[in-house]
C-alpha positions as CSV (number, residue, x, y, z in Angstrom):
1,X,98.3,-82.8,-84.3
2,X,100.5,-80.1,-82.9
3,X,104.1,-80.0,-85.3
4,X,105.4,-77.8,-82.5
5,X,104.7,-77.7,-78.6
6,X,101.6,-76.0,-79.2
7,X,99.8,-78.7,-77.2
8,X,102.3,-79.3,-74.5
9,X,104.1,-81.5,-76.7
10,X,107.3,-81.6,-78.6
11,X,107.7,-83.6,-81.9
12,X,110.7,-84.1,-83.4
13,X,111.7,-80.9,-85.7
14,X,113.0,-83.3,-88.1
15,X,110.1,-85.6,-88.3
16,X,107.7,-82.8,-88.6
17,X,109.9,-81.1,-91.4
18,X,110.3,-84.9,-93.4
19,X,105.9,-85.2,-92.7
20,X,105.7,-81.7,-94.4
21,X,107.9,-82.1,-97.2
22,X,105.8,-85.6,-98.2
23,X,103.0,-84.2,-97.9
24,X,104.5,-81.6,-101.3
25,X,105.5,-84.8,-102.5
26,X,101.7,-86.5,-102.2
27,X,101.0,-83.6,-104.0
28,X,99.7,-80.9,-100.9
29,X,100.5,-77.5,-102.1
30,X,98.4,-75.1,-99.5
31,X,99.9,-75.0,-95.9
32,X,98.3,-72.9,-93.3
33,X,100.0,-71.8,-90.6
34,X,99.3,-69.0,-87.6
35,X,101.8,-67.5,-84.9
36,X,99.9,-68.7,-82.3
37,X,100.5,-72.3,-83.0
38,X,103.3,-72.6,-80.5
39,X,104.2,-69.0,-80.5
40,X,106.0,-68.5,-84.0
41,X,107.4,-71.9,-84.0
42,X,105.2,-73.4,-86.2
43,X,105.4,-70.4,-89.0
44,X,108.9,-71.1,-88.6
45,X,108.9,-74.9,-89.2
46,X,106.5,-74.7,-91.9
47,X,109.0,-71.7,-93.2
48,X,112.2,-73.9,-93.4
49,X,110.4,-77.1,-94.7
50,X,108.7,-75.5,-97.4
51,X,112.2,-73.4,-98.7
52,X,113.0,-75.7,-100.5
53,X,109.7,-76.1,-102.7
54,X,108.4,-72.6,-102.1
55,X,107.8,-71.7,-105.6
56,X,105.5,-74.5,-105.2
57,X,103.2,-74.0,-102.6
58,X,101.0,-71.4,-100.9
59,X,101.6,-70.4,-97.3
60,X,99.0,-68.9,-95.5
61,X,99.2,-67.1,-92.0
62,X,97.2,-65.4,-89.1
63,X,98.6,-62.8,-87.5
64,X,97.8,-59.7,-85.1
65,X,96.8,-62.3,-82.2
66,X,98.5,-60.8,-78.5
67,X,99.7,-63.7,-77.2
68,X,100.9,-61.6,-74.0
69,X,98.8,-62.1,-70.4
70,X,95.7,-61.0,-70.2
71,X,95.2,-60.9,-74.1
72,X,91.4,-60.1,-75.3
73,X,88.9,-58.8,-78.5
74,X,90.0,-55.3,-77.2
75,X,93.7,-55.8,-78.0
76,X,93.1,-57.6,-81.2
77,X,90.8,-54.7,-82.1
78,X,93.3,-52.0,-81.2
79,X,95.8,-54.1,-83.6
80,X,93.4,-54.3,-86.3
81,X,92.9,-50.6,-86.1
82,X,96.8,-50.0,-86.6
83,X,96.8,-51.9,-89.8
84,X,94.0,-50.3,-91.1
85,X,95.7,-46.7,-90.6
C-alpha cells in the first residue's frame, strides 16, 4: 500500500494520517519511511502524523537516492562518496 501517489494513486492525506496514528495506538512504534516513496511526500506524511507522538516512536529513512532522469549506481555512488568526505 502506497500512503502517497507513489503508485499512481492518491489516498486521502487524512485517512493515511488517522491509519498511522492507530497504528501508535495498536501499539506500532517503528515507522520506516524513504524519499523515494512518492518523492518526499511520504517522509512528510509520516512527519506530520507522527508529531504528535514523536517522543514515542522511531522514524527511520533512506536517503541519497537521485530521483532526477536518467538516475543510476554511478550517481548514488558519487552521493555516497560526498557523505563520506
Amino acid at each position: 500500500m502506497s500512503m502517497t501517489d507513489g503508485y499512481n494513486l492518491s489516498p486521502d492525506r487524512h485517512e493515511m494520517i488517522g491509519l498511522i496514528r492507530t497504528a501508535v495506538e495498536r501499539g506500532v512504534t517503528f515507522f520506516d519511511t524513504a524519499q523515494v516513496y512518492g518523492q518526499f511526500r511520504n517522509e512528510e506524511l509520516v512527519g506530520e502524523a507522527l508529531s504528535p507522538v514523536r517522543n514515542q516512536v522511531v522514524i527511520a529513512t533512506k536517503f541519497g537516492h537521485d530521483l532526477g532522469p536518467g538516475r543510476d549506481q554511478q550517481s548514488l555512488n558519487r552521493l555516497s562518496e560526498r557523505l563520506t568526505h
